[in-house]
N, C-alpha and C positions, 0 to 999 in steps of 0.2 A: 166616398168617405171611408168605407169599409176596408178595401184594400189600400188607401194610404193610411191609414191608422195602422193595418197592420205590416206595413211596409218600414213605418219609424219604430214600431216595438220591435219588431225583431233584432235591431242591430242591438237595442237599448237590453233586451234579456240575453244574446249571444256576452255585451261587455259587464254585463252582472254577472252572468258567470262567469266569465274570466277571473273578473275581480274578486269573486269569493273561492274559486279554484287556486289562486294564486295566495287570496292571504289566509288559507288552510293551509297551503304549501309552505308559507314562510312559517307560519307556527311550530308547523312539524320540522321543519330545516335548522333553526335555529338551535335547538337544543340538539341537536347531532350534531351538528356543526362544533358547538362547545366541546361535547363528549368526545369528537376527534381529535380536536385539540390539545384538551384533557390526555389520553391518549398517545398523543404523537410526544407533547412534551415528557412524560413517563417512562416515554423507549428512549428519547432521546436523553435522558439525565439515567437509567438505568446501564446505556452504552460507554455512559463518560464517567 
């Protein structure tokens, strides 16, 4: 019982982290992402 119990947690806390690894990462990306944007249109309307 012990080692398959801990056999299915494992993958089930490896894709829990991922998945809060990843939607900390879009959090954070998203607003950079804008601000580049931001950004790139600024140089690009500042050039022309």
């Amino acid at each position: 019982m012990d080692t398959n119990k801990g056999g299915t947690m494992k993958p089930i806390a490896a894709i829990s982290k991922y998945v809060i690894a990843s939607m900390l990462v879009g959090v954070y990306e998203i607003p950079l992402i804008r601000h580049n944007n931001k950004q790139l249109l600024l140089s690009i309307q500042q050039s022309s």
